[in-house]
C-alpha positions as CSV (number, residue, x, y, z in Angstrom):
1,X,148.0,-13.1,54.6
2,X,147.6,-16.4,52.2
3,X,148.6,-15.1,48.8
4,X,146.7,-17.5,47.0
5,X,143.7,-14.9,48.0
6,X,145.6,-12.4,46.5
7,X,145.7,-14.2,43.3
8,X,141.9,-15.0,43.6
9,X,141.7,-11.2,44.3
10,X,143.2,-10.3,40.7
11,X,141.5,-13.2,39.0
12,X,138.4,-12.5,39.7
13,X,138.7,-8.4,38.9
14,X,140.4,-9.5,35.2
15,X,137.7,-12.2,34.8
16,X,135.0,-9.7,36.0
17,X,132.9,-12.6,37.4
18,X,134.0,-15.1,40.1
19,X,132.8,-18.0,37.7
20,X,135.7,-16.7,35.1
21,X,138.1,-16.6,38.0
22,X,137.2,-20.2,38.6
23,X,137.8,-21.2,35.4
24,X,141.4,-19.2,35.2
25,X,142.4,-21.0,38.5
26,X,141.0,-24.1,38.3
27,X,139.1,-24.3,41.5
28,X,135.0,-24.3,42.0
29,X,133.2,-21.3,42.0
30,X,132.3,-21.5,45.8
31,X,136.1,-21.9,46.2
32,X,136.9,-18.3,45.0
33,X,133.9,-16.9,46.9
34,X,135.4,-18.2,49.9
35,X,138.6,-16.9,49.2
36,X,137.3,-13.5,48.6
37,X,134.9,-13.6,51.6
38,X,137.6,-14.5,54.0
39,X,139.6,-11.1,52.4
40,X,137.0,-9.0,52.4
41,X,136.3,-9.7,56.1
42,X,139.7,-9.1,57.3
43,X,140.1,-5.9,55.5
44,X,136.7,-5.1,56.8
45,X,135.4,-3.7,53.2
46,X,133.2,-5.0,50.2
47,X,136.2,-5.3,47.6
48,X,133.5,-6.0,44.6
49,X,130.1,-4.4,43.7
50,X,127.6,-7.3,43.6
51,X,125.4,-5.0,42.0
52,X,126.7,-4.8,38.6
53,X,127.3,-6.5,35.6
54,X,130.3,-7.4,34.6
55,X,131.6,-7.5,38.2
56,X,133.6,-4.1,39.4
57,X,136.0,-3.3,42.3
58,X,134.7,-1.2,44.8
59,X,137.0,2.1,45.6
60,X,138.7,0.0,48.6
61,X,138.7,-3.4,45.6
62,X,141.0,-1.0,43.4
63,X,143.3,-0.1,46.1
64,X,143.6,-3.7,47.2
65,X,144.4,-5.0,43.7
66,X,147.0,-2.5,42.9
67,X,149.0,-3.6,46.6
68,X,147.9,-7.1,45.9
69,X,149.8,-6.8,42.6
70,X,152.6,-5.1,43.6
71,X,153.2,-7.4,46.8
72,X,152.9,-10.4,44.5
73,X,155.7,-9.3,41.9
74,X,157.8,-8.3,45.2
75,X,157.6,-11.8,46.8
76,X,158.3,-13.1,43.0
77,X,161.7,-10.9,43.1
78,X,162.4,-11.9,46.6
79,X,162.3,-15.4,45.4
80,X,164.5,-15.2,42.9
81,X,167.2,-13.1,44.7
82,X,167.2,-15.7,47.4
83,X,167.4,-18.5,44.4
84,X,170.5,-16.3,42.8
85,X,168.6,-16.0,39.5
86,X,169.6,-12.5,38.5
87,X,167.6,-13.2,35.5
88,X,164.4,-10.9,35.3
89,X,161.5,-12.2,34.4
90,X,157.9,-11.5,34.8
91,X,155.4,-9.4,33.1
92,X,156.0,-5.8,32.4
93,X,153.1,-3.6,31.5
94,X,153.7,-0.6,29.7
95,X,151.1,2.3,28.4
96,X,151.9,4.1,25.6
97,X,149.6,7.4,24.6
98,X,149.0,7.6,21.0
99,X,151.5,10.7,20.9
100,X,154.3,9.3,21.9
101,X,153.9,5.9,20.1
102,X,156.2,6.4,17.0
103,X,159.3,6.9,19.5
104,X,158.6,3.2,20.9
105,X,158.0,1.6,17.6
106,X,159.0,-1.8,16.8
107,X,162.5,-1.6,16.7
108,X,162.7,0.1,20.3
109,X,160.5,-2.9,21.3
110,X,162.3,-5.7,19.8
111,X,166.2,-4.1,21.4
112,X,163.5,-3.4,24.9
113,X,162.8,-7.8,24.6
114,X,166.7,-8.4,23.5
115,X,167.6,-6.6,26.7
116,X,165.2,-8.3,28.9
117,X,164.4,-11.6,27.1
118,X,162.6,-13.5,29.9
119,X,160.2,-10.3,30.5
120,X,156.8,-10.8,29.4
121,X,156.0,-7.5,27.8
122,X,152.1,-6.1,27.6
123,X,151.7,-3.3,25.9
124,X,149.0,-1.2,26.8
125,X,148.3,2.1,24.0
126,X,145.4,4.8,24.3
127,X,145.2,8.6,25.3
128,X,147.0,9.8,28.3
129,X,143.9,10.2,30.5
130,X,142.9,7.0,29.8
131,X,145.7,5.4,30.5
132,X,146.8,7.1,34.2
133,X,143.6,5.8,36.3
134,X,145.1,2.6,35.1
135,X,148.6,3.3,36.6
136,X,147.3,4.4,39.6
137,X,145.2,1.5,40.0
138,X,148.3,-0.7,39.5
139,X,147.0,-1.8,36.4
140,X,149.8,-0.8,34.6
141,X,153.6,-1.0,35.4
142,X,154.5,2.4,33.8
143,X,153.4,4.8,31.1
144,X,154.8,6.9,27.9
145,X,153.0,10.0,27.4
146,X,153.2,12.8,25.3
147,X,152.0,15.9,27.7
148,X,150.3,19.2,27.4
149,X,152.4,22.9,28.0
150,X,151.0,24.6,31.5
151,X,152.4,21.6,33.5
152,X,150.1,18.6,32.3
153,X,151.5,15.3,33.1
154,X,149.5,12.1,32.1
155,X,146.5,14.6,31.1
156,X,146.0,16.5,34.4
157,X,148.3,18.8,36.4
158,X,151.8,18.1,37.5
159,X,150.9,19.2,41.1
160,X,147.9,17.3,41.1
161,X,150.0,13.8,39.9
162,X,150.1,11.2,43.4
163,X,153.0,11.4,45.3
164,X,152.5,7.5,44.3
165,X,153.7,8.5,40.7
166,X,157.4,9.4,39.7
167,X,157.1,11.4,36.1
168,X,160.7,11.9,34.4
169,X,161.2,14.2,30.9
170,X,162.7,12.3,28.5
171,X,162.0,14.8,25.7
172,X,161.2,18.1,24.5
173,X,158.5,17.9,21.5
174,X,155.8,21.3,20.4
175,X,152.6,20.8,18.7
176,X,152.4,22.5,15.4
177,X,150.3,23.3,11.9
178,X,151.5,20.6,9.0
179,X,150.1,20.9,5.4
180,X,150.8,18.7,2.0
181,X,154.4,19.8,1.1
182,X,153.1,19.7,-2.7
183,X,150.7,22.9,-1.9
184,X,152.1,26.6,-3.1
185,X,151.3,28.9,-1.1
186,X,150.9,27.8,2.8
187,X,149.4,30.1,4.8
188,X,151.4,31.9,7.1
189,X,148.8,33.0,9.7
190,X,145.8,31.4,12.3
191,X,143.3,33.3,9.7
192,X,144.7,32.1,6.7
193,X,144.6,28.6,7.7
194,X,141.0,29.0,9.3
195,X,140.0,29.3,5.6
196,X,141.3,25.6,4.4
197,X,139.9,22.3,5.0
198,X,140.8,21.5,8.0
199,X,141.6,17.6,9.5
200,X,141.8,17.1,13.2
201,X,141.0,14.8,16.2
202,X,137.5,14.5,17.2
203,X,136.8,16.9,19.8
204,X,138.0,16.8,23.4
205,X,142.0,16.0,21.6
206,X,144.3,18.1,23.3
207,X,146.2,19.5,19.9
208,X,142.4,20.3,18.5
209,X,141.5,22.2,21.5
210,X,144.5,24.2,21.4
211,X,143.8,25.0,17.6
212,X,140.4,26.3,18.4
213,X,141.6,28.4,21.3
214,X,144.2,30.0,19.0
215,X,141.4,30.4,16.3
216,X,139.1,32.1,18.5
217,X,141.4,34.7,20.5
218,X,142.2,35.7,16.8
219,X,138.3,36.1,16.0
220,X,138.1,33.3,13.1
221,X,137.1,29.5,13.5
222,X,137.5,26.2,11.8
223,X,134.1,25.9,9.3
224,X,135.8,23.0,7.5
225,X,136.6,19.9,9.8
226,X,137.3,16.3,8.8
227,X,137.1,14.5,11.9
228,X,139.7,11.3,12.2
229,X,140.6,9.7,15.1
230,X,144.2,8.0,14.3
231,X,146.7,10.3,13.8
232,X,149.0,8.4,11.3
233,X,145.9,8.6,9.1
234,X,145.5,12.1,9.7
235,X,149.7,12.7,9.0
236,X,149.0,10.6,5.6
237,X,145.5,12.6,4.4
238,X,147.4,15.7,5.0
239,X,150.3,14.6,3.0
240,X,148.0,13.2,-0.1
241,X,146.3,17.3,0.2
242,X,143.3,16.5,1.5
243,X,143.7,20.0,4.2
244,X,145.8,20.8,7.0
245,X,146.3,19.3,10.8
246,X,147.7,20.0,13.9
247,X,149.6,17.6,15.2
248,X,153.1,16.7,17.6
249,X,156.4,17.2,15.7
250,X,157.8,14.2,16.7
251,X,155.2,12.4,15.6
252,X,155.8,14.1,11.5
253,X,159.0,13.3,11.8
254,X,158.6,9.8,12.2
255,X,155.7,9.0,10.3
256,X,156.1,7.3,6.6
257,X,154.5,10.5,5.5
258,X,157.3,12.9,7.1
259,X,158.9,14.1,3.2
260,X,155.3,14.7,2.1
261,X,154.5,17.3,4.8
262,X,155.7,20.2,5.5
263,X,155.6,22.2,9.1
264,X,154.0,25.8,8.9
265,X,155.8,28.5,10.7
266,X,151.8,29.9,11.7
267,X,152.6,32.7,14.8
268,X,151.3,31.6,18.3
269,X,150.8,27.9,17.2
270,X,154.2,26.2,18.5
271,X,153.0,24.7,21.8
272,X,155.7,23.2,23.9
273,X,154.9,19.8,24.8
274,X,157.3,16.9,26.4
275,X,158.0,13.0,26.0
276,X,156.9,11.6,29.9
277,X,157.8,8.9,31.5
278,X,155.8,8.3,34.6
279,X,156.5,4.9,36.9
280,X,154.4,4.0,40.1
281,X,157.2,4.4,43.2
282,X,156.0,0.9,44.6
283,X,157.6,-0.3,41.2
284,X,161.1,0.2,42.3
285,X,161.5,-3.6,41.4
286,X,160.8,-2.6,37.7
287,X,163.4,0.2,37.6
288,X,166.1,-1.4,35.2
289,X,163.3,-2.5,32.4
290,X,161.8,1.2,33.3
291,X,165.0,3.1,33.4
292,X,165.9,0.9,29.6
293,X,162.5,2.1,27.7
294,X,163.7,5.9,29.0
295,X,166.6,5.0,27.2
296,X,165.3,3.5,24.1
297,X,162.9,6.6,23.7
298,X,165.5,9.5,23.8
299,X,167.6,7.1,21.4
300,X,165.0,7.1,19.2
301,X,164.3,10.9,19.6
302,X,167.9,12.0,18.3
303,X,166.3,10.9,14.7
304,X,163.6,13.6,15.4
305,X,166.7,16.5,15.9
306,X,168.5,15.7,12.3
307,X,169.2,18.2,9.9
308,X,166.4,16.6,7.8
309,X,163.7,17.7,10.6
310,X,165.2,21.1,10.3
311,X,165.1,21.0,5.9
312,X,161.4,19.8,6.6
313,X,160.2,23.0,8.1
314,X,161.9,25.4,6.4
315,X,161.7,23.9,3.1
């Protein structure tokens, strides 16, 4: 198979149009039609949608860009270990979910580019469901989630996860109820708290839903919701005493905000969560940059288990 429609392949699905793809590769637009023409008839499938605007894979195009991909860094490494540069280099894309972003801040990102200095790193950050069709697809090299207690890995069920897909614990973490530590008294119960303001995730986030389950088996609701959609705001209107959250302990800890807070001990609402990290198995090549951001994340973590975490809860 000529590689160079492999490349026209990816071009053309990141450009979304085969004149973009032209452009990027510096050929005619005819040229990449050809190219893609010629792939689609030996794989004996449409690989785009013609149909609609901006250009989309078909379900056989996805499949074909994430082996197209994956071949293409392969033949890269192969190259080099015939070459004897033992020097990685490359791009490595890595998704992070909002949750588990403080424990790959930008220390943990500047020791990952020390470590691996002719890597060229993408980072890719959003909510664990949106961000596993995107490792599936080969979009992505990796991804950091923060994941739900019943088994939910990369927002759907461990035994429903590819065998394509590797996830590894790095961490433990729990979902909790945080108020302004300046506030006398905190409530020490789900009906209590029902009666404060109240400042969560819009609906469909995972630590809002499991608030409102809790609210409702105990026959009370949240009547006073300020929706906000990025969780170091929410940390920092809690802290200021704007009302009370829900929200990933990890994630207080590390926030600026973490000796204005304070973690209610609220019966039934400590949900176990854990710090994931899920690879694609065809990315064995990407192991040693993988197996480093593993390391970088449980590093970081020990801040989270200090006797400081502990003084913040109970204080």
């Amino acid at each position: 198979m000529d590689t160079r429609e492999l490349e026209t392949l990816i071009a053309v699905a990141d450009a979304q149009s085969f004149h973009g793809a032209a452009d990027r590769l510096g050929l005619t637009q005819p040229a990449v039609t050809r190219r893609i023409q010629r792939l689609e008839e030996r794989i004996g499938k449409s690989l785009f949608d013609r149909a609609t605007k901006p250009l989309q894979p078909t379900i056989a195009g996805h499949r074909a860009l994430t082996e197209a991909r994956d071949l293409l860094r392969r033949l890269e490494g192969f190259s080099d270990s015939v070459l004897g540069n033992t020097k990685r280099h490359g791009p490595f894309r890595l998704g992070v979910s909002h949750g588990a972003a403080p424990l790959l801040a930008a220390q943990e990102l500047r020791s990952l580019h020390r470590a691996f200095p002719d890597m060229s790193l993408s980072i890719k950050s959003g909510w664990s469901a949106e961000l596993l069709p995107l490792l599936r697809r080969g979009e992505i090299d990796a991804m950091l989630s923060l994941d739900g207690p019943n088994g939910i890995v990369g927002g759907v069920q461990n035994r429903d996860l590819p065998a394509s897909l590797s996830p590894q614990t790095l961490l433990d973490d729990e979902i909790v109820a945080i108020g302004p530590k300046s506030s006398r008294p905190h409530p020490t119960t789900i009906t209590e708290l029902a009666k404060h303001p109240m400042i969560l995730m819009p609906e469909g986030c995972t630590f809002r839903a499991l608030g409102n389950a809790w609210a409702h088996k105990n026959g009370v609701e949240f009547t006073s919701v300020l929706e906000v959609s990025a969780l170091e705001l929410q940390i920092e209107m809690v802290a200021a005493g704007a009302g009370y959250g829900i929200m990933a302990r990890r994630f207080c800890q590390h926030s600026p905000a973490a000796n204005r807070i304070k973690i209610l001990d609220i019966p039934g609402m400590n949900w176990g969560m854990a710090i994931t990290l899920i690879r694609r198995a065809s990315s064995s090549d990407l192991d040693d940059i993988i197996d480093k951001v593993g390391e970088l994340v449980i590093n970081a973590g020990k801040a989270s288990d200090n006797p400081h975490a502990e003084m913040l809860s109970a204080s």
